[in-house]
C-alpha positions in Angstrom: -17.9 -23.7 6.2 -14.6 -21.5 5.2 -15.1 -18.6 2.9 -13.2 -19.2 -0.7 -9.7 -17.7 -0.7 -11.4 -14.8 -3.5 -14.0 -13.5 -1.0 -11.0 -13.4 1.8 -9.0 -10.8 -0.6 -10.4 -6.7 -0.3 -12.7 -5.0 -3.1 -10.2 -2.6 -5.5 -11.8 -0.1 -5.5 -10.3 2.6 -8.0 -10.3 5.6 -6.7 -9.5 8.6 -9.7 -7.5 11.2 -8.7 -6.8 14.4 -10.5 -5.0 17.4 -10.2 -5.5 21.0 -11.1 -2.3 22.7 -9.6 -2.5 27.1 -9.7 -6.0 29.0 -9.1 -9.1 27.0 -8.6 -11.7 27.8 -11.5 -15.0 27.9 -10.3 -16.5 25.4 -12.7 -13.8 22.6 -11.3 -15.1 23.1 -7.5 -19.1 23.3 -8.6 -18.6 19.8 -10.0 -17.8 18.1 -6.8 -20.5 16.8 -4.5 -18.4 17.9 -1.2 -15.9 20.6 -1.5 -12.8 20.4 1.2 -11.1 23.8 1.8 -7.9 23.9 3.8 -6.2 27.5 4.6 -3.9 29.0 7.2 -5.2 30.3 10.4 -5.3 33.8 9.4 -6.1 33.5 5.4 -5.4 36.7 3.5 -8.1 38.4 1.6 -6.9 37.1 -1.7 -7.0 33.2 -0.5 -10.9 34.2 0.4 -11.6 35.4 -2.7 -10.5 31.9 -4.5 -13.0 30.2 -2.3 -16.4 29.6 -3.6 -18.7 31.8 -0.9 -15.3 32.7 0.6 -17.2 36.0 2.3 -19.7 33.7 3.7 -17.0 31.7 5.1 -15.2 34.9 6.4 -18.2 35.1 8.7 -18.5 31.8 9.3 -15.1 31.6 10.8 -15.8 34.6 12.5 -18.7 33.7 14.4 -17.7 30.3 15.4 -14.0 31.8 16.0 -12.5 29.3 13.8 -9.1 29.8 15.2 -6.0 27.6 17.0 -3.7 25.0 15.4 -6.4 22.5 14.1 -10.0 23.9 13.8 -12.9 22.6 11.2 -16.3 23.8 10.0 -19.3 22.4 7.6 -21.6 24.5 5.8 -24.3 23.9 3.0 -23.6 25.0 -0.4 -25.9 24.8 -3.4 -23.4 23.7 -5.8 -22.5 20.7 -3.9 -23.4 18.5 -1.0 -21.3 20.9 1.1 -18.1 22.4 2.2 -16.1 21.4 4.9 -13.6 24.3 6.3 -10.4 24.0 8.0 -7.5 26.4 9.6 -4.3 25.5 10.2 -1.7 27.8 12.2 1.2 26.7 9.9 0.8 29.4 7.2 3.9 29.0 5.4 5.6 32.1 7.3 7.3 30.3 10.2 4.7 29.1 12.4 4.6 26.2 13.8 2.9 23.1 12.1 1.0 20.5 13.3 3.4 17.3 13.6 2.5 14.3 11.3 0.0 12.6 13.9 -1.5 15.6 14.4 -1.9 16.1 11.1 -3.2 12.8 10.3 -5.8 12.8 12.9 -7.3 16.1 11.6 -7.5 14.8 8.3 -9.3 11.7 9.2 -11.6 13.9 11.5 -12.1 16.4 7.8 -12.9 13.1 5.6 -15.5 11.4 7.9 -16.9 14.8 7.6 -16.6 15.1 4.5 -18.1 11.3 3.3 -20.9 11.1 5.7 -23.2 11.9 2.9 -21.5 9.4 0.7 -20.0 11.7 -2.2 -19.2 10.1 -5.4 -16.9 12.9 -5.8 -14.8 14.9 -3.3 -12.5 18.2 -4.2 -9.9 18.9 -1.5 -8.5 23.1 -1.8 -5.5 23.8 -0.5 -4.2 27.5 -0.8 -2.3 29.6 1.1 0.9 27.5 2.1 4.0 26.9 1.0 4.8 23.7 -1.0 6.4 21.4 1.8 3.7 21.9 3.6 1.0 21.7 0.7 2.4 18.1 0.2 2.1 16.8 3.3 -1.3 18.5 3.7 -2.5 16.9 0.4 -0.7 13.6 1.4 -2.3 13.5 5.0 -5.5 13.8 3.2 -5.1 11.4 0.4 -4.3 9.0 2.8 -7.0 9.8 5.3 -10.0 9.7 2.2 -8.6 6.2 1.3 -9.0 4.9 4.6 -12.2 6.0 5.8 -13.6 4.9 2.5 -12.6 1.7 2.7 -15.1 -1.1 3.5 -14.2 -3.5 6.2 -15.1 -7.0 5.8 -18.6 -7.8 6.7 -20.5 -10.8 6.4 -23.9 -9.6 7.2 -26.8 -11.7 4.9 -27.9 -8.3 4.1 -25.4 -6.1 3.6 -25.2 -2.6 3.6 -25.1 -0.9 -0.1 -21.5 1.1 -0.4 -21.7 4.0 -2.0 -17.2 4.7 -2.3 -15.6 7.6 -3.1 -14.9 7.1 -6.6 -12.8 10.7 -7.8 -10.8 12.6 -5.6 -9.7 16.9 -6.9 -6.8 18.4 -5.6 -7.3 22.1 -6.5 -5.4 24.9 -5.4 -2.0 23.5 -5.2 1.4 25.5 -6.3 2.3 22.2 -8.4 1.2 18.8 -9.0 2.1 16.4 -6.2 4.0 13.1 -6.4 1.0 10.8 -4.8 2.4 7.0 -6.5 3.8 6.2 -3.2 1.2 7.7 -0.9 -1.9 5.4 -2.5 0.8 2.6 -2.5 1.2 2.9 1.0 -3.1 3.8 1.6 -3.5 0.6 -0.2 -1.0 -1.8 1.7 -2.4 -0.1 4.8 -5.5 -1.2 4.1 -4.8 -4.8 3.4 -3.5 -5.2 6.4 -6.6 -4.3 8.5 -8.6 -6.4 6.3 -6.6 -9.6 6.6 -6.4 -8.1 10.9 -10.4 -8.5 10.6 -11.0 -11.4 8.8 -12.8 -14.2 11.3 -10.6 -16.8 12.2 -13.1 -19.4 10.5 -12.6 -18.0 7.5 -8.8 -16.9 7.2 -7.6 -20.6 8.9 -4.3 -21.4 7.9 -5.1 -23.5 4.7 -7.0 -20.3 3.6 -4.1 -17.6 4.6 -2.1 -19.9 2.9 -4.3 -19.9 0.0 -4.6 -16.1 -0.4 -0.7 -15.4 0.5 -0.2 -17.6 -3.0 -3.0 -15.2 -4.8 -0.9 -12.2 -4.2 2.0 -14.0 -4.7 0.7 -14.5 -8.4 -0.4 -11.1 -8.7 2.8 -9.7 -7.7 5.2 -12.4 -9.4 6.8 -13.7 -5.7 8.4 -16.5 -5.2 6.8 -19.3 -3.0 7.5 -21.8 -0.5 6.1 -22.9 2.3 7.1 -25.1 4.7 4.5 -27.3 6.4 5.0 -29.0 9.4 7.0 -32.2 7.7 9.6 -29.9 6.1 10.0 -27.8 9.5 10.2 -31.2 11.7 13.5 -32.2 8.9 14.5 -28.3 9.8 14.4 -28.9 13.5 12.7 -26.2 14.2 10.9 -27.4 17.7 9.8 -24.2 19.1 7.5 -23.4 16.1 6.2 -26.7 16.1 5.6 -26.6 20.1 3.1 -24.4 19.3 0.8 -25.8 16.4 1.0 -29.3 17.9 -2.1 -28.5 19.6 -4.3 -28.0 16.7 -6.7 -30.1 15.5 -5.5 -30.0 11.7 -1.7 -30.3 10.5 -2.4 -27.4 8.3 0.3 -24.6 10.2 3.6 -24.0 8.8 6.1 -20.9 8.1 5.3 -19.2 4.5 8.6 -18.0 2.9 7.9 -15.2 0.0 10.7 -13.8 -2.1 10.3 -10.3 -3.9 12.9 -10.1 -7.1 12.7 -7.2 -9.6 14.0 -8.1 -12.6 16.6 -5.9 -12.9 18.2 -6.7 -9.8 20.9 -9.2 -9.4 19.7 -12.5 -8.5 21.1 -13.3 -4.8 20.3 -13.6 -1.2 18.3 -10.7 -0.4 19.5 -7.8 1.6 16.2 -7.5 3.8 14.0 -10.0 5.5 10.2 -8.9 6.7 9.1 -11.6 9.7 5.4 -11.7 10.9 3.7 -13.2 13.6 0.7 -15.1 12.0 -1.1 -16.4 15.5 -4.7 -16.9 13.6 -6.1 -17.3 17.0 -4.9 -17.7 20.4 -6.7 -19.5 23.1 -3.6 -18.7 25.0 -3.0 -22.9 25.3 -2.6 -24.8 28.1 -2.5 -21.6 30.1 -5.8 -20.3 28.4 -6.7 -17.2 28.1 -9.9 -15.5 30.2 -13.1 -14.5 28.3 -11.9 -10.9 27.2 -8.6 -11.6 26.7 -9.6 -14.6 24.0 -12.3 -12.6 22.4 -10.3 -11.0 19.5 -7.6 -13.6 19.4 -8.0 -13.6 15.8 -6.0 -10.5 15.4 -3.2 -12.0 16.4 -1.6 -12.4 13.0 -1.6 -8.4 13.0 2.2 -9.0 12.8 1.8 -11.4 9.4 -0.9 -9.1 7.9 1.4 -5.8 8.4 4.8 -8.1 6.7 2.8 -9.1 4.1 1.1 -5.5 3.5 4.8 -3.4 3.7 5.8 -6.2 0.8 2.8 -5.3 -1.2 3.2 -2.1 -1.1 7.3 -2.3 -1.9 6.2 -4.6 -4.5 3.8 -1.5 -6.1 6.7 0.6 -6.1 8.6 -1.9 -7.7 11.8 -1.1 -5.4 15.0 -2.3 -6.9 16.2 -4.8 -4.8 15.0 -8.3 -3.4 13.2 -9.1 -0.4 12.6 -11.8 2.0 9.0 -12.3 3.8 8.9 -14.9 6.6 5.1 -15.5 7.9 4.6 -17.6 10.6 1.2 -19.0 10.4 -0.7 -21.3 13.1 -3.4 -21.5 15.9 -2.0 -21.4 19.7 -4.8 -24.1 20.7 -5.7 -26.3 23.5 -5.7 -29.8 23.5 -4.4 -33.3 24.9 -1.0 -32.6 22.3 -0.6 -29.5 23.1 2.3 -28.3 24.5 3.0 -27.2 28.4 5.0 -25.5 31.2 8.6 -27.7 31.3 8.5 -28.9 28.3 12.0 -28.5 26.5 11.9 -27.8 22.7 14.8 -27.2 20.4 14.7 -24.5 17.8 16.4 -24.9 14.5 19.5 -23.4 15.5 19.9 -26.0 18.3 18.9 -23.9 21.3 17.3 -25.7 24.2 14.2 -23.6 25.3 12.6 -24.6 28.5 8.6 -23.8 28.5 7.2 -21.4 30.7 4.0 -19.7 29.8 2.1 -21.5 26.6 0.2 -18.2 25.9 4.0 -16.6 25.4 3.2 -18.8 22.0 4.2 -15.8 19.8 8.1 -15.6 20.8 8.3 -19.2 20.8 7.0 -19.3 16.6 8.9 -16.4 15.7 11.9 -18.0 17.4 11.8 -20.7 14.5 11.0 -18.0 11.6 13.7 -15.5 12.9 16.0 -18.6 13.0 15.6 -19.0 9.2 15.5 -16.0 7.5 18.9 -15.1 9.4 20.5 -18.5 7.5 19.8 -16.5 4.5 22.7 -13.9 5.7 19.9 -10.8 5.3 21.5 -7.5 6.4 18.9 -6.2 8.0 15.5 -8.1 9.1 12.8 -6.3 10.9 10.0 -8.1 12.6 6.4 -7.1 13.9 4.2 -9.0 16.2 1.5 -8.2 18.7 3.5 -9.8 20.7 2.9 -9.0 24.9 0.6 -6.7 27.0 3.5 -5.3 28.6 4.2 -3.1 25.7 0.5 -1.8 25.8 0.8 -0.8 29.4 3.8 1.1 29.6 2.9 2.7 25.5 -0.7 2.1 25.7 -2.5 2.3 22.4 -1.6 5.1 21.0 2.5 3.6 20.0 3.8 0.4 19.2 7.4 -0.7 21.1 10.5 -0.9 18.6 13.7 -3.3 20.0 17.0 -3.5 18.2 20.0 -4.7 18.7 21.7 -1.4 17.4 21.3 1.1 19.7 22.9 3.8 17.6 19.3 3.1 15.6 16.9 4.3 18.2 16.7 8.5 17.4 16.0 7.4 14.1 13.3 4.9 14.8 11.8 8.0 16.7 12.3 10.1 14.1 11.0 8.0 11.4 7.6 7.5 13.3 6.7 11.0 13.9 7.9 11.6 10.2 5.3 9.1 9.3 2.8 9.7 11.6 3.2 6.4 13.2 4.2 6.7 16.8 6.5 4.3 18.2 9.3 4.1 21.2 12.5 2.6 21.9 13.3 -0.1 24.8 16.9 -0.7 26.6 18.2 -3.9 25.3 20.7 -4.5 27.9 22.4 -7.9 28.7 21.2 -7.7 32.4 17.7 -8.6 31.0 18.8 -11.8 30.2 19.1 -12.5 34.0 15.5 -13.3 34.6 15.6 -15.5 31.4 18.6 -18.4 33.0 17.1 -21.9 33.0 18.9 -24.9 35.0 17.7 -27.2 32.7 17.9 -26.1 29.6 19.4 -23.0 27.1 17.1 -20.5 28.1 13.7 -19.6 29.9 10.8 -19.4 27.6 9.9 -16.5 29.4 10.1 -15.2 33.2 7.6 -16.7 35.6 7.0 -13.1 37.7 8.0 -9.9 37.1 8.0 -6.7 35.2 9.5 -6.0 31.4 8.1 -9.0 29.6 8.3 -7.0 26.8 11.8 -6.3 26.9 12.6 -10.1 27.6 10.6 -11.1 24.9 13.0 -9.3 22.6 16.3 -10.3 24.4 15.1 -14.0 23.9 14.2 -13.7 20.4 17.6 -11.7 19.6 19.4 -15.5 20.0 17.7 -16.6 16.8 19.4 -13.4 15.2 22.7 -13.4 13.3 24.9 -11.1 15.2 25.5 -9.6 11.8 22.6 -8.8 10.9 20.5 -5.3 11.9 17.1 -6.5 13.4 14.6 -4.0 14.3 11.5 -5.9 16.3 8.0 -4.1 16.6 6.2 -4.9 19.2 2.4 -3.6 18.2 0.8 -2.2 20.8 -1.3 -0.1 18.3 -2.3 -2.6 16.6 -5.8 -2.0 17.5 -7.5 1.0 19.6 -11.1 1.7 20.0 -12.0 4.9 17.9 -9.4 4.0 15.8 -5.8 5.9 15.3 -4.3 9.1 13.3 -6.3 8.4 9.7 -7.5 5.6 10.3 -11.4 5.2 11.8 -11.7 1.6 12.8 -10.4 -0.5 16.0 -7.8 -2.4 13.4 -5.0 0.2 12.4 -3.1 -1.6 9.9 -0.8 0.1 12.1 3.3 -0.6 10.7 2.6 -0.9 7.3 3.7 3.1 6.5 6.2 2.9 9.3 8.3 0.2 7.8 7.6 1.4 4.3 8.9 4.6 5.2 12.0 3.0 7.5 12.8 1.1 4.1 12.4 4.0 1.5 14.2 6.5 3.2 16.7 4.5 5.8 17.6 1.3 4.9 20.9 2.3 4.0 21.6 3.7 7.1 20.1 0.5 8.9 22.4 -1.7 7.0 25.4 0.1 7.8 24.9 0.1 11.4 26.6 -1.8 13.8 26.8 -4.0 16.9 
């Protein structure tokens, strides 16, 4: 029995956050249930004497020689639940600071600290530093408090009582700190690992379809999707390859349109694509035990599209957007498709079938197809899309592909910016060499060899106006065990503040580029 398409949609929890900017008054801090102090390595006197029981601290730190880049403490205190300490070398004099991983990770590590007594109320102190680096401190944490209180779904008979985070402090600060696009970015992030975790029972196609047109409402998108019938008129062969193994006709390519109303009404300059593989028995060629176990995070690459869109929507950016989410099962079965078969995609290239668990290139092929008939001028795509990326990145970054070289410093430089990792591959024509077919347009994939990866994106750059700047994520990090930077749980969410941040602060610069 499938969950109703309410119960597949995350809690809103409202989390209040205040600011007191200047010298923290002593009856602000003693309110809190857990107290979070941040200083430099080497706090002056005067920064002591803000802190409640700063000279106890002083001897704290001393005696467990709370020293070195990133360093943290706890401590009991009878005004509150209890006070986490932390040093960080960047002191606002030069030093270096922890990059924006770094950073991250240590606040992550400083709020499961912090809400492992399950604080109604939390106060995080920041002194000592100079404002750049106070915002990106107060940022890292905001960030890192919303994710770790977040409730992943669960569907336990007797479920655990939550006790959330419910007001967040920010004392101690030089000035008050722009935070509307950080919890708009904490949010979308965490949408995205919820619809990641969601079992694939209860967010089936009918059901993602059903929740995609409950934001859609609450957001004021446009809709359409187009179901298998429409797609067949489109032509669009390679998508259809792939859900013509499932035992309901419920799969189809969600198209959803973002249009602030003061913008101009037109083709919009920017298409989000998503992988939306629900689960993946791998097909024909199944899958082994392991590898099929957590097939239902496949659609990693829809939930992230959908999330970066949500979270644009928030900050009610002033132009329009396209989101392209292709949603289906890769399942076994007497229709389902095989190695040799030739499909046609909906721009009339011939695709010879190599691999049926290289399902994911084979629906985006389709989607990519048409969102570029829309004339976008720059689309950027993110699926989990081969293991090949994980083993030469591992866990820890996701793979970006483009076919703008002159793009790839920045994609580095927006990642460690944002504190989401990822690196660039060669997308050379020689690639294409392992991809020739003697029957048909082009290989599927290779049969043997290294780079699949890489090959993955040179075949899904053919469905790709030459025009038009594509930028394809490949996530590796989609999930990690012990989680990643902020974020405390196997499902990262992982894309969702990398695009966001790509769009905010270089889209410009991604639509000028060229071929």
């Amino acid at each position: 029995m499938t969950a109703s398409p309410i119960e597949l949609l995350p809690p809103q929890p409202v989390l209040r956050v205040l600011q007191s900017p200047g010298k923290p008054r002593k009856e602000q801090l003693t309110k809190s249930d857990h107290l979070i102090v941040i200083l430099p390595e080497k706090p002056a006197n005067s920064l002591w004497q803000q802190v409640p029981e700063g000279q106890t601290l002083i001897k704290l730190t001393k005696k467990r020689k709370l020293t070195g880049q990133i360093a943290h403490t706890r401590m009991k205190n009878q005004a509150c639940t209890g006070i986490t300490l932390s040093c960080l070398s960047e002191s606002g004099k030069g030093n270096k600071t922890p990059g924006s991983f770094e950073l991250l990770t240590h606040a992550g590590s400083l709020s499961a600290d912090a809400l492992k007594d399950h604080p109604s109320s939390v106060t995080i102190m920041v002194l000592g530093f100079v404002p750049d680096i106070e915002d990106k401190i107060v940022q890292a944490m905001v960030l890192a408090l919303c994710a770790h209180n977040f409730a992943m779904p669960t569907f336990k008979s007797k479920p655990e009582k939550q006790s959330p985070l419910k007001t967040l402090h920010i004392s101690g600060t030089t000035k008050r700190i722009e935070l509307t696009r950080t919890l708009a970015e904490a949010d979308g992030l965490n949408l995205a690992r919820w619809l990641t975790a969601l079992p694939p029972n209860k967010l089936d196609a009918a059901n993602y379809r059903k929740v995609l047109g409950m934001l859609a409402k609450q957001y004021n998108w446009q809709v359409e999707f187009l179901d298998e019938k429409k797609l067949h008129r489109a032509g669009a062969g390679a998508f259809l390859a792939v859900a013509q193994g499932n035992a309901t006709k419920d799969a189809g390519i969600m198209h959803l349109h973002y249009q602030p109303k003061k913008a101009r009404k037109g083709k919009a300059p920017l298409a989000l694509v998503g992988k939306g593989i629900i689960f993946d028995t791998g097909g024909t060629n199944l899958k082994p035990f392991k590898g099929m176990l957590d097939m239902h995070t496949d659609m990693a690459g829809s939930a992230v599209a959908v999330a970066t869109l949500v979270t644009l929507s928030k900050l009610q950016i002033p132009f329009a957007i396209d989101c392209w989410l292709a949603i289906t099962e890769n399942r076994i079965g007497n229709k389902a498709y095989k190695s040799r078969d030739i499909v046609t995609a909906s721009n009339g290239i011939n695709i010879e079938v190599i691999h049926t668990d290289a399902e994911g290139r084979m629906a985006l092929a389709d989607t990519l197809a048409l969102a570029g008939k829309q004339k976008p001028k720059t689309i950027i795509d993110f699926a989990t899309l081969t293991g090949s990326c994980v083993a030469a990145l591992t866990d820890r970054y996701s793979g970006v592909l483009t076919n703008r070289s002159e793009l790839n410093s920045l994609l580095i430089d927006n990642g460690r910016n944002c504190g989401e990792r990822v690196w660039p591959f060669p997308m050379d024509k020689d690639f294409d060499n392992e991809l020739k077919s003697n029957v048909a347009d082009v290989l599927q994939c290779a049969a043997a060899g290294g780079g699949d990866h890489i090959q993955a994106a040179r075949f899904l750059q053919r469905f790709v106006p030459d025009k038009t700047t594509w930028i394809h994520m490949d996530l590796s990090a989609a999930t990690r065990t012990g989680g990643l930077g902020q974020v405390p749980t196997e499902i990262t969410g992982f894309g969702v503040r990398y695009a966001t941040s790509l769009i905010l602060d270089n889209l410009e610069q991604l639509n000028k580029a060229k071929a």
